[in-house]
C-alpha positions in Angstrom: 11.1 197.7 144.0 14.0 199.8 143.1 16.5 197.5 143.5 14.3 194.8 141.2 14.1 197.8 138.5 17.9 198.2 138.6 18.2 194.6 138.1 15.7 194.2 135.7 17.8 196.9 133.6 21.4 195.0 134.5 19.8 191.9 132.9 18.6 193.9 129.9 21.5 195.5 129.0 23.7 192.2 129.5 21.1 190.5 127.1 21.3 193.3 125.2 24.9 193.0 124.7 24.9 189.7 124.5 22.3 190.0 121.4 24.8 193.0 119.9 28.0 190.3 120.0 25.7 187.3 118.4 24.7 189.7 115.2 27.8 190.8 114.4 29.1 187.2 115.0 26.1 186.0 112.3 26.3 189.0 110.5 30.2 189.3 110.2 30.1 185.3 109.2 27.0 186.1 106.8 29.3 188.9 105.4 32.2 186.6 105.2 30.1 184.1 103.4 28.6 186.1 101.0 32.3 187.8 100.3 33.7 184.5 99.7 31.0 183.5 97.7 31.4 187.1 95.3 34.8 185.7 95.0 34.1 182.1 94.0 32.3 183.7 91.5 34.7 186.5 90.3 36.8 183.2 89.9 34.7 180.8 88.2 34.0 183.7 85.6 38.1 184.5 85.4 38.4 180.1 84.7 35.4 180.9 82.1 37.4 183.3 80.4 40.8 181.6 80.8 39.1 178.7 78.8 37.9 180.8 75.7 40.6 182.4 75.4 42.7 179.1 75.7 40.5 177.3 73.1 40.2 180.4 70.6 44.2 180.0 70.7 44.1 176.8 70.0 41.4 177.2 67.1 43.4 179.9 65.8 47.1 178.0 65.7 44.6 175.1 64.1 44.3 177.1 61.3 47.7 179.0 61.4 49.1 175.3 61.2 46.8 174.0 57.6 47.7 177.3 56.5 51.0 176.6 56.8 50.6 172.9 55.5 48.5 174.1 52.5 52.0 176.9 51.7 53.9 174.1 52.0 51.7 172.2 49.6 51.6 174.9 47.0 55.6 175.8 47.1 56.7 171.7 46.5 54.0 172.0 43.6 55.5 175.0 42.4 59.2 174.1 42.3 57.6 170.5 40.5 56.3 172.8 38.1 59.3 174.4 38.0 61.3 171.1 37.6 59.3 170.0 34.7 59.0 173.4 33.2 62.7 174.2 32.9 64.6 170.2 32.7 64.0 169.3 29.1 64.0 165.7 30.7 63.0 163.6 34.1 66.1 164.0 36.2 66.6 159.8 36.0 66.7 160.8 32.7 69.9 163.0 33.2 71.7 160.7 35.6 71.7 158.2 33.1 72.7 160.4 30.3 75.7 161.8 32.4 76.9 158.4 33.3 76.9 157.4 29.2 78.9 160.0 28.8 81.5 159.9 31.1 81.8 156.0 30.3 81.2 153.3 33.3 82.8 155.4 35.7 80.3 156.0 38.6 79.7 160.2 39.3 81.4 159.7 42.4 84.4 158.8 40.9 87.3 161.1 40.7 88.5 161.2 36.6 92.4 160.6 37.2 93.9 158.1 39.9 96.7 160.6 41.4 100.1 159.1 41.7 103.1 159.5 43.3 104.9 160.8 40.3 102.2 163.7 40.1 102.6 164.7 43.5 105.3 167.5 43.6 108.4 166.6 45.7 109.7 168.8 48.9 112.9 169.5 49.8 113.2 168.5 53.5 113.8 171.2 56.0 117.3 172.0 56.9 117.3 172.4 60.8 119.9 175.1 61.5 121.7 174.6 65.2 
């Protein structure tokens, strides 16, 4: 009867151990589940984030970029203004009138042909042994 006892308490405590080792093998795998879903989560709300702040930059270079169409759009308007204000008349207008005065010459023409008798003459250099 003893010897049935002692065994009875060997297979006990073997069971015993063996049902310590399967908890912490479930529990640890439980634990490691549950951390790597805390961190699927931390990481969907950092991608959740990321893509506000991504599309608020976007929105805001959206209107950074009609803002700068629109400045655009009012300077050209303001140096037309300008142009009309202070020419007395359209700027075809002008070309013409400079080319009637300066005869049929096109502006790109120079006003004198230079020739040879205008161009200064150099002594040539004396080379000296």
């Amino acid at each position: 009867m003893y010897a049935q006892l002692i065994s009875s308490l060997f297979i006990f405590a073997v069971g015993l151990g063996f049902g310590v080792l399967l908890q912490r093998y479930v529990l640890s795998r439980g634990t490691h589940v549950s951390k790597l879903e805390r961190e699927v989560d931390k990481l969907k709300g950092e991608q959740l984030h990321l893509k506000d702040a991504i599309q608020q930059h976007f929105h805001h270079t959206a209107d950074l970029t009609a803002n700068l169409t629109n400045n655009y759009k009012a300077l050209y308007e303001h140096l037309a203004k300008g142009a009309d204000h202070f020419t007395e008349q359209p700027l075809a207008d002008l070309k013409n009138l400079l080319e009637s005065t300066r005869g049929d010459k096109p502006i790109d023409a120079p006003d004198a042909e230079i020739t040879p008798k205008d161009v200064p003459e150099t002594e040539p250099a004396s080379h000296q042994p």
